[in-house]
N, C-alpha and C positions, 0 to 999 in steps of 0.2 A: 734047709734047716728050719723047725719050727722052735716057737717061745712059748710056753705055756701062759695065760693070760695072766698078765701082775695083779698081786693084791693091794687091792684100794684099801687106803686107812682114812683119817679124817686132817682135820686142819687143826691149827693149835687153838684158834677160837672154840672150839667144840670140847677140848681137853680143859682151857679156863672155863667154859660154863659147867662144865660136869663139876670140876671144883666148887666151885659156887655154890650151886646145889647144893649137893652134900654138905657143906660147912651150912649152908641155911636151913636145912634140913635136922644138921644136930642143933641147932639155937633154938631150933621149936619144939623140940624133943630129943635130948640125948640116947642117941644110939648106936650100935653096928652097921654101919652101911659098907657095904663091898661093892656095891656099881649102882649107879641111878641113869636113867634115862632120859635123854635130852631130843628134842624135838627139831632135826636140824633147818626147819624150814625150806633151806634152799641145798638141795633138793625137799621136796615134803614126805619124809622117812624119821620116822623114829628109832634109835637105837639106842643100845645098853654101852655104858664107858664103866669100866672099873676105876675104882677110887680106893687108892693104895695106903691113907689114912684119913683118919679125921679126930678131932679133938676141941676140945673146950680151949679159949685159951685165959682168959679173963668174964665173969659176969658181966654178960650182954656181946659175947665177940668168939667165934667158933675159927678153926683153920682145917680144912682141907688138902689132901694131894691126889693128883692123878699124872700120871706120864705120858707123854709123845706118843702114839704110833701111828707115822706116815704112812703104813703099809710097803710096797714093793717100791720104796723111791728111797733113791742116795741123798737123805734128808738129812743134814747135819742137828734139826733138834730130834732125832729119835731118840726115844727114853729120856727124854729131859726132865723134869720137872717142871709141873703147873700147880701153885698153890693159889689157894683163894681166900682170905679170910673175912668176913663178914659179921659185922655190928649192926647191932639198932641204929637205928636214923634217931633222931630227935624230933621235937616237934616244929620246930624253927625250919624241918626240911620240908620245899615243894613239891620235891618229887619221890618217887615212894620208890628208887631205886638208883642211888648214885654211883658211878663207877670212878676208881683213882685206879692210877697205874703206879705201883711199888718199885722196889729195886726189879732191876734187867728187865724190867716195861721202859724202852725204847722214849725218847722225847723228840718233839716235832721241831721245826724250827719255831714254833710260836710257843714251844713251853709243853704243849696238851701231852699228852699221853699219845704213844703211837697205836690206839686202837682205834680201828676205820669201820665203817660203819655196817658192815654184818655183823660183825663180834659187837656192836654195843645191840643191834640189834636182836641178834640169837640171846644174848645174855639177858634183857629186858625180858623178851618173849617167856623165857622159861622161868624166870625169877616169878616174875609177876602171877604165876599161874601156885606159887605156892605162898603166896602171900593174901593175910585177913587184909579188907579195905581199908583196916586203920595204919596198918604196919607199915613201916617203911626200914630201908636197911641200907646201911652204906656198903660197898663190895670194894674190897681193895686187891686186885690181884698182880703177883709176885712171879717172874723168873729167875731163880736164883742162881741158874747158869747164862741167864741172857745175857750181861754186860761182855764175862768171854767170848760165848758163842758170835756175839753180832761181830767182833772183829773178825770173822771168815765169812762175814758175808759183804753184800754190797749196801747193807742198809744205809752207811755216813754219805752215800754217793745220790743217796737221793733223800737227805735232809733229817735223816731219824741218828740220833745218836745217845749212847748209854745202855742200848739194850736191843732187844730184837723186839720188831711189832706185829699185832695182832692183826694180818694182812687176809685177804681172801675175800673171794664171793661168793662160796660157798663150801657147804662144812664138810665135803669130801675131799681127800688127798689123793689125784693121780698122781702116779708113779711114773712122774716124768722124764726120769732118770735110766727106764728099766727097759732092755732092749723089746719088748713087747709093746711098750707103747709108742714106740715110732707107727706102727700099723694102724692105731687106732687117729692118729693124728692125722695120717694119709685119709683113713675113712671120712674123717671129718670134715678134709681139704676134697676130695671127690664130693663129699654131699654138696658141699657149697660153690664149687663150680660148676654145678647143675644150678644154681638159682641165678648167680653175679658172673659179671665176667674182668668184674676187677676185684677183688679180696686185698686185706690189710692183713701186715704179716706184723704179731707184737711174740718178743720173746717171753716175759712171762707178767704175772699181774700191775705193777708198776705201768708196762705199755697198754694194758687191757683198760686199764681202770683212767688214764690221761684218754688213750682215744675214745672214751666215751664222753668224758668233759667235755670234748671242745667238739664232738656233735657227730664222730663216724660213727654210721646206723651198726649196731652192736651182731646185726646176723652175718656182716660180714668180715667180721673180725676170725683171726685165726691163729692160736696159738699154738708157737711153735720151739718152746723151750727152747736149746743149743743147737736144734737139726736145720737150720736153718738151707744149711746145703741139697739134702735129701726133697725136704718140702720144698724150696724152688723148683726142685729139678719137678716132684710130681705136679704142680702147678704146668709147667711145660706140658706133660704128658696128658692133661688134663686140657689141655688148649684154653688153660684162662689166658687172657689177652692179656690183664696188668695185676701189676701186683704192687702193694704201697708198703714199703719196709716201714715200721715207727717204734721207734724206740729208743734207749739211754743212749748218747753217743760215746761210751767208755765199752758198749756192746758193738753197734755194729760197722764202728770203724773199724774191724777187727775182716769186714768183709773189703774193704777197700785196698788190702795186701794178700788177698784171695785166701783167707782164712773163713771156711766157711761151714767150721763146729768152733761155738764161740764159747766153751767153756772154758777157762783158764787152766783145767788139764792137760786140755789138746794142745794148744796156742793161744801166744799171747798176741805181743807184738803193735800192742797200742801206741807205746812211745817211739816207737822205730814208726810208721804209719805216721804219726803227728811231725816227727821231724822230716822224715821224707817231701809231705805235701807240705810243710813251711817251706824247704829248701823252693818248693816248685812255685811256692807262692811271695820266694823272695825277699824270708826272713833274711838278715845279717849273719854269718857266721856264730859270734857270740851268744845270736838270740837262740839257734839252733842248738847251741852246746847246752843252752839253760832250760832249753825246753824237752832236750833227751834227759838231761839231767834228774827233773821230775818224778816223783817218784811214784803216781797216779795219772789218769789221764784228765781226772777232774783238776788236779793243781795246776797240770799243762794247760788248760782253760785258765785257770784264775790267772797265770804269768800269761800268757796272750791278754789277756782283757788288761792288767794293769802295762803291758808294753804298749796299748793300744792309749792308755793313760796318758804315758810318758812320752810317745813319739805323735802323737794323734795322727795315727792310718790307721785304717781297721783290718787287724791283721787277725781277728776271731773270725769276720765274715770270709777275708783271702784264704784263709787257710782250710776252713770247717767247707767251704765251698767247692775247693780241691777235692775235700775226702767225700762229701757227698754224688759229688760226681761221678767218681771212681769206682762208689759205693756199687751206681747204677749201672755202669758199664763193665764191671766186675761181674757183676751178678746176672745181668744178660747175655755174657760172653759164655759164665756156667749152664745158665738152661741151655743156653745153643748147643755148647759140646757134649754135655750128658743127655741129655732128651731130644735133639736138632729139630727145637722147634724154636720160636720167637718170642718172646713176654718181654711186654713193654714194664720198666722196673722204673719206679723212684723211692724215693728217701725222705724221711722227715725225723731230724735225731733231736733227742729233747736233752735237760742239764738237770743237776741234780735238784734244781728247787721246782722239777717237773714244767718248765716253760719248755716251749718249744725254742730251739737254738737255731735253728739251719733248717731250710729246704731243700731236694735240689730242682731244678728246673721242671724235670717232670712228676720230680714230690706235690709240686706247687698243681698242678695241674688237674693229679690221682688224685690229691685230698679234696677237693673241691667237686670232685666225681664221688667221692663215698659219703658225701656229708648227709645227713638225714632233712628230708626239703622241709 
């Protein structure tokens, strides 16, 4: 059975900047705009985004709209809305392009707006090229379905809340979702087990974006949205030697009860897994019923660390130690039997404020193998 190739759409940063435009566009000159062109840098391609309104809204302040389209991917913002509205700066301002984040713009733990640093960056880049050297402009942009939308996502699990964030490295959207792109994902994983002979497995930008913080060389990184099952196995078939799982641990404890498509479609199974390796790791009865109880894997965390409070053992290291282990041997017991080859596996799961939480013994070992010298 063949898939015809999925259609790429863009990221939601490139739908805010096309707003923008437009709304700066009519401040400098009221007009008809139906699509404007945005520079998406990364990759360096230019394309045309339609822009579904624009309007004046007060003397010296325009609004903009354009909509979502992720292309061939199961994207919960398709068709969303991205409004942009855009003011004159004053002269009190130092920089000739400030950006705020409005209603369903996502907040950090520290307050800021949850736009990361291509989206201020693509927005800069294209603002700036339509602005005189005296000009300056405030840009305030608005998801007015994001406060809904981000409760179907995991955005509270890794510290953004109120809204969804302007996430991504770059301003195309694969269709990560769409049975075609598992092949291109394998492609990927073949090229790069001709270069490395250990590769980092991250499910999606969240694990991409930490394993480069703390210093894995970026060519061997390998992302591999929910397939995580599939891609081990080709890793095996591939004769990479190792392979370093990294990422949220409310994702790939999910592989330590042999659930090994981690979308919450398929299977869940996180709080059954967390009680399991407590029992193994010697919680109390009571503590076990509080921790199925749970109602996230993240809170199952926060009641482990405050029972670590209250009794002082460290039942976050006993127990996450359990699952990453399990992790490792779970998942090399699967390359064996689907590919019957050997890959040496570890683990490195991080928490929602993006720390690293847990190693496992041979996480500890892999990572220190993929660091950039």
């Amino acid at each position: 059975m063949s898939f015809d190739s999925p259609r790429a759409g863009y990221t939601l940063p490139v739908f805010a900047c096309a707003a923008a435009i437009a709304a700066l566009r009519w401040l400098q000159h009221p007009q008809a705009i139906t699509s404007v062109t945005v520079d998406l840098l990364d990759p360096a391609e230019t394309v045309a985004i339609d822009v579904e309104q624009v309007a004046g809204l007060q003397s010296g302040a325009a609004l903009a709209i354009t909509r979502s389209d992720p292309g061939d991917n199961l994207d919960l913002t398709r068709h969303t809305p991205l409004w942009a509205m855009v003011a004159w700066g004053d002269k009190t301002q130092s920089e000739s392009i400030v950006v705020h984040g409005g209603e369903g713009l996502g907040r950090q733990a520290d307050g800021q707006a949850a736009i990361y640093a291509y989206a201020r960056r693509l927005l800069v880049a294209n603002l700036q090229r339509w602005l005189q050297p005296d000009e300056t402009i405030q840009v305030t942009l608005i998801l007015p379905e994001g406060r809904a939308l981000a409760k179907r996502t995991s955005n509270e699990a890794f510290g953004v809340v109120e809204g969804l964030s302007l996430l991504g490295t770059t301003g195309i959207s694969h269709p990560l979702s769409a049975p075609g792109q598992l092949e291109a994902f394998r492609g990927n994983l073949r090229q790069k087990a001709t270069w490395f002979d250990c590769l980092v497995f991250c499910i999606g930008e969240n694990g991409l974006d930490l394993a480069r913080q703390v210093g894995v060389n970026p060519a061997r990184l390998v992302k591999t949205a929910n397939w995580l099952g599939p891609l081990l196995v080709e890793a095996g078939m591939q004769e990479v030697e190792s392979v370093l799982l990294f990422g949220y641990h409310g994702k790939l404890m999910k592989l330590a009860s042999g659930i090994f498509h981690t979308h919450y479609h398929v299977a869940d199974g996180r709080l059954e897994t967390l009680t399991a390796h407590g029992a193994i790791a010697g919680l109390p009865t009571a503590a076990l019923q509080a921790l199925f109880a749970c109602a996230t894997a993240e809170d199952a965390l926060q009641y482990l660390k405050t029972l670590e409070a209250e009794t002082g053992q460290p039942w976050v290291e006993r127990v996450y130690h359990q699952i990453v282990e399990a992790i490792d041997a779970r998942s090399q017991s699967y390359i064996q039997t689907h590919s019957e080859r050997s890959v040496n596996v570890g683990t490195v799961l991080f928490n929602r404020s993006r720390e690293i939480l847990v190693k496992s013994q041979t996480g500890i070992a892999l990572l220190e193998q993929v660091l950039l010298v």
